[in-house]
Backbone as JSON, one array per atom type, in Angstrom:
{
  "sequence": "XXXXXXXXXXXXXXXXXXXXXXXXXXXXXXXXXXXXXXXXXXXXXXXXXXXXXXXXXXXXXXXXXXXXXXXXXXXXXXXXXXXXXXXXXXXXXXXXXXXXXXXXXXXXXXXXXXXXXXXXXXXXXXXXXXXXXXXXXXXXXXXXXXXXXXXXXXXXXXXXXXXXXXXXXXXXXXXXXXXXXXXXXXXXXXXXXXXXXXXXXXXXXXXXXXXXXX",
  "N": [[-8.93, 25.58, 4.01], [-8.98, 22.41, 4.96], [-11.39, 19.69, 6.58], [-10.52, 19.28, 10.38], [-9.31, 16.05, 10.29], [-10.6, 13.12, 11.54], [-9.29, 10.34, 11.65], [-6.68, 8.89, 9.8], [-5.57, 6.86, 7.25], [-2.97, 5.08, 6.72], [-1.83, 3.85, 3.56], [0.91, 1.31, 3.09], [2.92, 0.17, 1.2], [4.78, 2.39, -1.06], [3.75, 4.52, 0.25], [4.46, 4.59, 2.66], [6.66, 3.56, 2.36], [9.49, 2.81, 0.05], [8.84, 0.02, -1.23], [8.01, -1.22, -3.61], [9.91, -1.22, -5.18], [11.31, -2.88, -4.42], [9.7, -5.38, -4.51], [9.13, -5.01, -7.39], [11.95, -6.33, -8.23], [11.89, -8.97, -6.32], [10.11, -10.07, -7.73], [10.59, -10.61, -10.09], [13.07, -12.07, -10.41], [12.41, -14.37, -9.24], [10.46, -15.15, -10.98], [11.73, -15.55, -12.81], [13.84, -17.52, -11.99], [11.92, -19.37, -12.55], [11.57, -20.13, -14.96], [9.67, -17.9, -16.18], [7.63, -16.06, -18.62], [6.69, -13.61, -18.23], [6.71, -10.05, -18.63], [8.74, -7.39, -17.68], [7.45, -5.09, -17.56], [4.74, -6.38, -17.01], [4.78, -7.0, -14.89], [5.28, -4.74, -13.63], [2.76, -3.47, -14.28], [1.14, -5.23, -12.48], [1.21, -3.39, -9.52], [0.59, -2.36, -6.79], [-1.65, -3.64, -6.65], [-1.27, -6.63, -4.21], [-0.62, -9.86, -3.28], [-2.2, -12.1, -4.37], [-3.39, -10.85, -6.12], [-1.95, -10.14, -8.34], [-0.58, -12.86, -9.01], [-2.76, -14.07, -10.16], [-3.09, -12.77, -12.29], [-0.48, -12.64, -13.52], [-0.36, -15.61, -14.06], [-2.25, -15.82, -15.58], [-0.55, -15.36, -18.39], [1.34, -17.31, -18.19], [1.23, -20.21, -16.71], [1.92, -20.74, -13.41], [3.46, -21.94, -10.58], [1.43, -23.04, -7.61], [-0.47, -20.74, -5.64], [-0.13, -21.07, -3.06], [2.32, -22.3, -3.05], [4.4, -20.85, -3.98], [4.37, -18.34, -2.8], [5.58, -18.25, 0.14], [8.5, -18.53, -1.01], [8.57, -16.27, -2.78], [8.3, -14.0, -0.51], [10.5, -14.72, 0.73], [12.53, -13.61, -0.98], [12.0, -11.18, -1.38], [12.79, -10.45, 1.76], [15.33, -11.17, 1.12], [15.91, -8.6, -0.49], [15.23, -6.81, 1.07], [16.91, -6.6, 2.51], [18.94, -4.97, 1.35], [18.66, -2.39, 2.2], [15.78, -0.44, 3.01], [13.93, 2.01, 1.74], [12.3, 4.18, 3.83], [10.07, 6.48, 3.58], [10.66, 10.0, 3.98], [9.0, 12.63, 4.48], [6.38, 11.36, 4.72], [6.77, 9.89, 6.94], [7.19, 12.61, 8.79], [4.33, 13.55, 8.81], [3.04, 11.36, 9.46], [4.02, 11.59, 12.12], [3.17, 14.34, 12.64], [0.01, 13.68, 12.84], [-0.07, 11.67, 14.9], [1.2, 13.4, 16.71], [-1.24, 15.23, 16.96], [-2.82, 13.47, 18.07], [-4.62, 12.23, 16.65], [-6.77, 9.3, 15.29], [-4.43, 6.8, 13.74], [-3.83, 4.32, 11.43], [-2.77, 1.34, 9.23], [-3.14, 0.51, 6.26], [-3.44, -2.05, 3.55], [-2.88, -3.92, 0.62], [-0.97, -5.89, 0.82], [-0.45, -9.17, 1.87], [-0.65, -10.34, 5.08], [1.69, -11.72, 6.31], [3.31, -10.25, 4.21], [3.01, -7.53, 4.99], [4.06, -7.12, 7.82], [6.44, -7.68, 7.77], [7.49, -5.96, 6.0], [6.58, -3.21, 7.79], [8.22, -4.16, 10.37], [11.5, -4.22, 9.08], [10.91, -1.45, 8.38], [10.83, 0.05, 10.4], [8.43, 0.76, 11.71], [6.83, -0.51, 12.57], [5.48, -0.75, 15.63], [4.48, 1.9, 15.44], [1.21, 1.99, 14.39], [-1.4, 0.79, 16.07], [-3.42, -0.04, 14.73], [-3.73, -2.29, 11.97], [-4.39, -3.52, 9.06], [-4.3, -6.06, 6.59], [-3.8, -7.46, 3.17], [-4.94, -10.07, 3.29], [-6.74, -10.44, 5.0], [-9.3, -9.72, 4.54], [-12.38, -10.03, 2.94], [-12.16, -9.39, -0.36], [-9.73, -7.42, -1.78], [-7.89, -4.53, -2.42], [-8.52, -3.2, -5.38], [-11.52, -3.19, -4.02], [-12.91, -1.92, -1.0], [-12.52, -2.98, 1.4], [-10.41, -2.98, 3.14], [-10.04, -0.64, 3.56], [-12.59, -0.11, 5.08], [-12.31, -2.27, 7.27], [-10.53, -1.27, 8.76], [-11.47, 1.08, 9.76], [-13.74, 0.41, 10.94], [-12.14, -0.87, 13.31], [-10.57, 1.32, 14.04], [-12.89, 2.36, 15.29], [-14.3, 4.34, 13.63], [-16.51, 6.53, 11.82], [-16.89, 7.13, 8.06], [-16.7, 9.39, 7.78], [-14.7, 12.85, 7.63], [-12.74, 11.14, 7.53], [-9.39, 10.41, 6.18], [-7.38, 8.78, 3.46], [-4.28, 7.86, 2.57], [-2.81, 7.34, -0.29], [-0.73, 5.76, -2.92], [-1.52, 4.7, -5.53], [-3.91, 4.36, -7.89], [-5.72, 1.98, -7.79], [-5.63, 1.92, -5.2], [-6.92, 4.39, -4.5], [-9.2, 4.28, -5.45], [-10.21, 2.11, -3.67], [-10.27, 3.52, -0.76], [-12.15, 5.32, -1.66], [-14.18, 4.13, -2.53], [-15.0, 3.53, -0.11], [-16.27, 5.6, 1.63], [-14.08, 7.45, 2.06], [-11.83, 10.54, 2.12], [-9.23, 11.19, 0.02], [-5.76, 11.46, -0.34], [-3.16, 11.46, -2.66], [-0.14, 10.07, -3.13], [2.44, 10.98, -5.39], [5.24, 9.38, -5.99], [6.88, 8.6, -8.21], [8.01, 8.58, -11.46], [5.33, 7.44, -12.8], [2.42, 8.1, -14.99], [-0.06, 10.96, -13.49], [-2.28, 10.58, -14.48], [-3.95, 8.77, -13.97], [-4.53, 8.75, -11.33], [-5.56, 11.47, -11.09], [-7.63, 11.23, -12.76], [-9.39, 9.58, -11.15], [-10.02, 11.7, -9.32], [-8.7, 12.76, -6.74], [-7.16, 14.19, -4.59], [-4.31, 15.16, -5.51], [-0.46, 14.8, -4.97], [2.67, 15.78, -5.3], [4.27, 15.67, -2.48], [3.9, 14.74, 0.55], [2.96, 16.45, 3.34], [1.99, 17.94, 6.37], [-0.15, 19.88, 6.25], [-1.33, 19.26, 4.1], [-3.77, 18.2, 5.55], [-4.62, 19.86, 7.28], [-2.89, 20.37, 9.57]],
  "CA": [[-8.43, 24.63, 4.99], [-9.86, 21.18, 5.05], [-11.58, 20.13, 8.08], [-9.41, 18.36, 10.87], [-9.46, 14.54, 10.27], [-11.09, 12.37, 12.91], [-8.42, 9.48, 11.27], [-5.76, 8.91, 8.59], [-5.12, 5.58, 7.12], [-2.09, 5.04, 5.19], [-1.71, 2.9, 2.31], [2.69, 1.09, 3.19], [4.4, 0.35, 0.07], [5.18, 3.28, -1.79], [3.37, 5.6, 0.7], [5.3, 4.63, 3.63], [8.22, 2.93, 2.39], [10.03, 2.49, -0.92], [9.56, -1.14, -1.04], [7.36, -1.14, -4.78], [11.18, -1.68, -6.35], [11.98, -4.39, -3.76], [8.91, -6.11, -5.01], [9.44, -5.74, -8.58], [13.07, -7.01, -8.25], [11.6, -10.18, -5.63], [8.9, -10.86, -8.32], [11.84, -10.92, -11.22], [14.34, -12.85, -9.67], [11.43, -16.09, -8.65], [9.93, -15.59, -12.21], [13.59, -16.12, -14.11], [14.34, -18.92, -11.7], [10.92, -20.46, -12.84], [11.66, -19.91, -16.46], [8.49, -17.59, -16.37], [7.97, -14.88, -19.85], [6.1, -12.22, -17.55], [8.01, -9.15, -18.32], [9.27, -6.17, -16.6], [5.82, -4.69, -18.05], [4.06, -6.68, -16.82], [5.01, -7.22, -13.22], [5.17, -2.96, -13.21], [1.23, -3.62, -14.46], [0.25, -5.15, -11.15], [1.65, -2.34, -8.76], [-0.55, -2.05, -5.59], [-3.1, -4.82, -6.26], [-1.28, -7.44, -3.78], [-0.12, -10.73, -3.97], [-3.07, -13.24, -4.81], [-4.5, -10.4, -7.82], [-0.06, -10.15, -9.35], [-0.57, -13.93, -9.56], [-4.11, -14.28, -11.07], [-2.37, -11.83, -13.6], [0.6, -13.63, -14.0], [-0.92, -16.74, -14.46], [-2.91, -15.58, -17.16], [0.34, -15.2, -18.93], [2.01, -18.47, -18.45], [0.66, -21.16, -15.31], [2.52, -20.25, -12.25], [3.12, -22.7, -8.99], [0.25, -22.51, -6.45], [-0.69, -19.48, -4.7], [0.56, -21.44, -1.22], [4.06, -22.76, -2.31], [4.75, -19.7, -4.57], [4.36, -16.91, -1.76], [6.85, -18.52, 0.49], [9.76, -18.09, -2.02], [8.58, -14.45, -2.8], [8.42, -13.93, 0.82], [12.17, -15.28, 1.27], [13.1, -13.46, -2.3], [11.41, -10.11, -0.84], [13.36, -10.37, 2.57], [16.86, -10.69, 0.82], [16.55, -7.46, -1.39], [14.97, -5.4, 2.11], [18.51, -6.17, 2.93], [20.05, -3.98, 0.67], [17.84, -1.22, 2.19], [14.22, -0.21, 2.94], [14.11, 3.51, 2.22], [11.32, 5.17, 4.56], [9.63, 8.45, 2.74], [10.88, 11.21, 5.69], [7.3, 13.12, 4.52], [5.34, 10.28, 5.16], [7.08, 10.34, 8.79], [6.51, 13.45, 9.22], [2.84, 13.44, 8.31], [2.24, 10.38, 10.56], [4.27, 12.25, 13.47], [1.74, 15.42, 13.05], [-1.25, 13.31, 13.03], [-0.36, 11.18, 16.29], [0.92, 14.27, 17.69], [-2.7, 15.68, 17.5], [-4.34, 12.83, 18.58], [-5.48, 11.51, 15.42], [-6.32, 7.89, 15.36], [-4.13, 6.53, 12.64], [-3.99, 3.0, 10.78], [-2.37, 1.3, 7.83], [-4.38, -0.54, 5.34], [-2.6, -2.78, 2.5], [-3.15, -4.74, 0.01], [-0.16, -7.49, 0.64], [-0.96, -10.41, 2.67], [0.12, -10.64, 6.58], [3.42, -11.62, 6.5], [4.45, -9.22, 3.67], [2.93, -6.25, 5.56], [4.87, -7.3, 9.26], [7.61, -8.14, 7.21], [7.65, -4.51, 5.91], [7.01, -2.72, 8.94], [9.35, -4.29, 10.93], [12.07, -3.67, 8.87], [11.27, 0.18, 8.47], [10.8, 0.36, 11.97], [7.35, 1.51, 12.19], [5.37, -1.36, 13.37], [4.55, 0.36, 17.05], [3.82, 3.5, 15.13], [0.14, 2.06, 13.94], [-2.04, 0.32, 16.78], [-4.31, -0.64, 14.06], [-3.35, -2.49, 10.79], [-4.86, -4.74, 8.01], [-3.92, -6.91, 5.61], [-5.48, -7.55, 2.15], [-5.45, -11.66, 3.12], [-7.56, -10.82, 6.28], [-10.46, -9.33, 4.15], [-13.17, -10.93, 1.62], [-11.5, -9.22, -1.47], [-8.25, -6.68, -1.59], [-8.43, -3.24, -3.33], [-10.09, -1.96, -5.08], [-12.51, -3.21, -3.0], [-12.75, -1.03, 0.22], [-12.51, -4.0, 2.71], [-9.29, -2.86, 4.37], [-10.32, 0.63, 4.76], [-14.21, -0.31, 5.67], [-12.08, -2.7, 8.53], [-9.36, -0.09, 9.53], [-12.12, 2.36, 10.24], [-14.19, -0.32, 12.28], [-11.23, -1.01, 13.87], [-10.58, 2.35, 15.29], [-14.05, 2.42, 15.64], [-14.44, 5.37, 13.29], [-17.77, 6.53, 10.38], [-15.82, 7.27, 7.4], [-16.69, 11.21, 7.44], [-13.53, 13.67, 8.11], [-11.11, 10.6, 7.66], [-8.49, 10.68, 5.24], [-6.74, 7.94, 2.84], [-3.32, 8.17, 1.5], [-2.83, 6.13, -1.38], [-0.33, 6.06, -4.17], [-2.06, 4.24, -6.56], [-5.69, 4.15, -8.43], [-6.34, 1.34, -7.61], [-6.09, 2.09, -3.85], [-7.48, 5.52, -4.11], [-10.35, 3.67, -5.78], [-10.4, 1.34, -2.76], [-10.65, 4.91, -0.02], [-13.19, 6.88, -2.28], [-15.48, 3.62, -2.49], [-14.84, 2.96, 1.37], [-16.6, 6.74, 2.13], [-13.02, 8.5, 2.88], [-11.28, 11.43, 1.39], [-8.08, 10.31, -0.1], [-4.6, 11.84, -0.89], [-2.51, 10.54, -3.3], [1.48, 10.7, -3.28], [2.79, 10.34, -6.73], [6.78, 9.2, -5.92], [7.78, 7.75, -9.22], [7.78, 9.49, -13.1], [4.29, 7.09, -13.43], [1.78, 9.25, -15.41], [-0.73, 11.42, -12.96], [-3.53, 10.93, -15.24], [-5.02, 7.48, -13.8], [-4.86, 9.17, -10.15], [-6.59, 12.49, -11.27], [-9.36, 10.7, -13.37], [-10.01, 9.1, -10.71], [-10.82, 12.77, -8.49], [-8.24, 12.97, -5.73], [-6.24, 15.61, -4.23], [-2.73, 14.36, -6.21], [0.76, 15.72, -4.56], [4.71, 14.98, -4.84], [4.82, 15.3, -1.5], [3.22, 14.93, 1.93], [3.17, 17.52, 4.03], [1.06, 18.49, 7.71], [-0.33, 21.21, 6.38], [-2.31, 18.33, 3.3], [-4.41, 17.46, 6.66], [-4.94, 20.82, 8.15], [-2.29, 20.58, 10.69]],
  "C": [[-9.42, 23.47, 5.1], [-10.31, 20.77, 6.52], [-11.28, 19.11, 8.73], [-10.02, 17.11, 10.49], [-9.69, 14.0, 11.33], [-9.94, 10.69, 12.69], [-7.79, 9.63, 10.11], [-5.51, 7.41, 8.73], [-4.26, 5.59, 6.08], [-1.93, 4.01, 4.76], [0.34, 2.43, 3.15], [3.43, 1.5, 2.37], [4.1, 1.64, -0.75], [4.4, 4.67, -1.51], [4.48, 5.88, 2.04], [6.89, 4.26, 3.82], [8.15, 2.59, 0.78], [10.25, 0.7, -1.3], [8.51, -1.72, -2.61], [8.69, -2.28, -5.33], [11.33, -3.25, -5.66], [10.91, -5.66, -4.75], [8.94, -6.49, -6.31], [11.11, -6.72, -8.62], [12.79, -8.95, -7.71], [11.18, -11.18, -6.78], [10.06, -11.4, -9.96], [12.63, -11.89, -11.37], [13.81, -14.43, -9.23], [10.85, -15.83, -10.29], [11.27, -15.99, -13.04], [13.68, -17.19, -13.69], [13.39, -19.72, -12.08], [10.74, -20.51, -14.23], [10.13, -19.38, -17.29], [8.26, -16.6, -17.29], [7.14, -14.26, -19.95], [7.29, -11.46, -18.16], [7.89, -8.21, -17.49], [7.34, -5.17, -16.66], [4.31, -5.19, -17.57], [3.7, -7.02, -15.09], [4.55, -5.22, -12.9], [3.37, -2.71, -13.41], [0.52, -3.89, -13.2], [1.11, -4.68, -9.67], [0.59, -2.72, -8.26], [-1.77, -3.18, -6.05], [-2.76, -6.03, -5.37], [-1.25, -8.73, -4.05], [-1.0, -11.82, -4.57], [-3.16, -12.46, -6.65], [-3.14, -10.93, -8.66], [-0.52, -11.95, -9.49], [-1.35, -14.39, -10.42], [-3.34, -13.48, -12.27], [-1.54, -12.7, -14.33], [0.51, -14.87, -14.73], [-2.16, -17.06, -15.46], [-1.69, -15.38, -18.02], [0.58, -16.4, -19.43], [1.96, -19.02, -16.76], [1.92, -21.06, -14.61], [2.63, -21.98, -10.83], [2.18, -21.84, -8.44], [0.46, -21.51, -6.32], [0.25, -19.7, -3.1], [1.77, -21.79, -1.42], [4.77, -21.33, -3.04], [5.19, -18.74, -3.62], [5.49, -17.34, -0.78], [8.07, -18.41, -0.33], [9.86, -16.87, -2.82], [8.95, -13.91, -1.67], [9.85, -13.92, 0.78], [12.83, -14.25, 0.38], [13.29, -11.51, -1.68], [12.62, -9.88, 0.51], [15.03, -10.02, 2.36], [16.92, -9.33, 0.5], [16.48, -6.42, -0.39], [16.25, -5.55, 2.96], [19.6, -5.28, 2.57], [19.65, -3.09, 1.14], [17.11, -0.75, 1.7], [14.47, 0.91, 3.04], [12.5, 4.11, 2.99], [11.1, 6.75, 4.35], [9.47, 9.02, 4.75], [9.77, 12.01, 5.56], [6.33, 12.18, 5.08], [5.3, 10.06, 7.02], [6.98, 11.18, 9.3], [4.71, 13.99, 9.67], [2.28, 12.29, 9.83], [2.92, 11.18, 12.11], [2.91, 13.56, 13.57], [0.9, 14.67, 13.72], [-1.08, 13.13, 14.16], [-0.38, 12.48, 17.21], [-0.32, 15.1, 18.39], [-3.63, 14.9, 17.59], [-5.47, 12.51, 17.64], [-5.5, 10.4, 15.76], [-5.52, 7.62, 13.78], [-4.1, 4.97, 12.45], [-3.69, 2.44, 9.63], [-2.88, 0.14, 7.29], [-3.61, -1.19, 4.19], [-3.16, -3.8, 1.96], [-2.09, -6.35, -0.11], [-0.63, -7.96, 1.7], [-0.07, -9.94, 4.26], [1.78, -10.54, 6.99], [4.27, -10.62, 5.4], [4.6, -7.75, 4.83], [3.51, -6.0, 6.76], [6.29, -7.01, 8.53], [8.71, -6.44, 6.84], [7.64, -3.42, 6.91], [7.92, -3.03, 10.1], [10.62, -3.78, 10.26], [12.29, -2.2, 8.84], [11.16, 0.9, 9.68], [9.77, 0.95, 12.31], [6.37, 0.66, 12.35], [4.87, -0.84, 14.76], [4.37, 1.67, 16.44], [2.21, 3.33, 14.76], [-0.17, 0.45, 15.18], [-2.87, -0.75, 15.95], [-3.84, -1.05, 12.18], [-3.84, -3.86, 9.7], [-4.13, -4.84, 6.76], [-4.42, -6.89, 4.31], [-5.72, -9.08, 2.28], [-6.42, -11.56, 4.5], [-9.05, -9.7, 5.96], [-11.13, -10.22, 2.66], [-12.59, -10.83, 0.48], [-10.17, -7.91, -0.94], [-9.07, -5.49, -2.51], [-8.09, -3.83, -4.48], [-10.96, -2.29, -4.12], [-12.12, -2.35, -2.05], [-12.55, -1.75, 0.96], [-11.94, -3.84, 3.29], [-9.79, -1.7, 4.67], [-11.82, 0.36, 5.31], [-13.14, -1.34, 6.85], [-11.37, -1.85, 9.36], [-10.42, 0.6, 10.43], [-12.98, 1.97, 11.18], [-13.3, -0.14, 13.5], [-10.75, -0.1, 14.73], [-11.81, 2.7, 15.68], [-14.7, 4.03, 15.3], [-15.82, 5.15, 11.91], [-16.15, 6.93, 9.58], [-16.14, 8.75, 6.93], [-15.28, 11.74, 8.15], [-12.7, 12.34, 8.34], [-10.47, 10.45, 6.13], [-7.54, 9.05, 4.99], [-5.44, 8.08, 2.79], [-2.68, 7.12, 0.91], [-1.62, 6.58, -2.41], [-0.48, 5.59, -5.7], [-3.8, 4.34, -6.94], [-6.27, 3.08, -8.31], [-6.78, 1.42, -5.86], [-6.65, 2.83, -3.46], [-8.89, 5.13, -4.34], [-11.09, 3.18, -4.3], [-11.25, 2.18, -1.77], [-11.68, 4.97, -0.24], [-14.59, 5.57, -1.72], [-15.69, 3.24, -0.61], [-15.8, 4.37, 2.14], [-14.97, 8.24, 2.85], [-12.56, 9.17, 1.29], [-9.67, 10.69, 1.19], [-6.99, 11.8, -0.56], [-4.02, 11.13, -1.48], [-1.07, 11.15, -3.91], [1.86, 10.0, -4.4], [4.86, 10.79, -6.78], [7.92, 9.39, -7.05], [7.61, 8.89, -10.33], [6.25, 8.54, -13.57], [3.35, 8.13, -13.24], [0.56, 9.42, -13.57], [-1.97, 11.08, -13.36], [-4.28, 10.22, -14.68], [-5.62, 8.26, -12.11], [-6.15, 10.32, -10.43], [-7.87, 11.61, -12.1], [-9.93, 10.16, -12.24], [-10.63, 10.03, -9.1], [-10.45, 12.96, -6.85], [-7.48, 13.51, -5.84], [-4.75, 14.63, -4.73], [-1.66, 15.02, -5.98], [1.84, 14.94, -4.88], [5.05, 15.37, -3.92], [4.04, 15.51, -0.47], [3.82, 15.63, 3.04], [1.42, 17.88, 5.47], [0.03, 18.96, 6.6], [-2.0, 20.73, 5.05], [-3.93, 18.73, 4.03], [-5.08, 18.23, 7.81], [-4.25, 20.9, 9.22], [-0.66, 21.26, 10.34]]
}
């Protein structure tokens, strides 16, 4: 039995909500209209690194509009498709119901900018479920770096012993491990396990209390 968590910080997209696809579809749909020859491969390449790194990427490809007029028309692109429906992982809700129920502090850490991450919790309806929540545009760098969980954990005004990550990517579990927290990592999709385990975290298909000691 692991020993209780003094906090849990969850990672959103594709821990808390199914909104990965929305994103590749957003990022598809503004690169075609810009006659841009990223492919599907390459957008699925920058998963979980947030929207400044997907552009630096991108734009090593083939030169992109700005960073500032660009993100508004993802933004807008993003909003249509969370119309078709934002699915919310019912483990993940469960998991965050345990924790509060025992008086965990909890907090969600992300690598998209401000308005994606509102944007996203509002729709799935769990913005009053986390008191405490960062951005990756309201820290020095985004994950990997640790900066959101080293602020989260300020933020509840927690050390980073007995608190817990949950990440679904290596690059965010990266982010956790170097931040001083223990991480979980929910693997949703058919992408390989291998990058998560090399990188020496507890790796599940599904979240469950019981992860967390409760």
């Amino acid at each position: 039995m692991i020993e209780r968590p003094v906090a849990v910080v969850f990672d959103c997209d594709g821990v808390l909500v199914d909104s990965e696809s929305h994103s590749r579809v957003a990022w598809t749909q503004v690169l075609g209209d810009l006659g841009h020859p990223a492919t599907a491969a390459d957008i699925e390449a920058c998963t979980g690194l947030g929207f400044m790194p997907t552009h630096a990427s991108l734009t090593a490809i083939e030169p992109l509009l700005p960073a500032g007029e660009l993100w508004p028309i993802l933004l807008e692109a993003l909003a249509r498709s969370f119309e078709g429906g934002l699915e919310v992982f019912a483990d993940a809700v469960e998991v965050l119901d345990a924790v509060t129920d025992a008086g965990i502090a909890v907090a969600v850490a992300s690598a998209s900018p401000r308005q994606r991450l509102d944007l996203t919790l509002r729709v799935a309806g769990l913005t009053d479920r986390f008191a405490v929540s960062v951005a990756g545009d309201e820290v020095a760098a985004s994950k990997p770096s640790p900066d959101v969980y080293l602020m989260a954990l300020e933020l509840l005004g927690k050390s980073p012993r007995a608190t817990w990550a949950i990440e679904d990517t290596d690059t965010g579990a990266r982010a956790a491990l170097d931040a001083g927290m223990d991480v979980i990592a929910v693997v949703r999709t058919e992408v390989p396990r291998q990058g998560l385990e090399r990188v020496g975290v507890m790796v599940v298909d599904r979240l469950e209390p019981v992860l967390l000691g409760l």
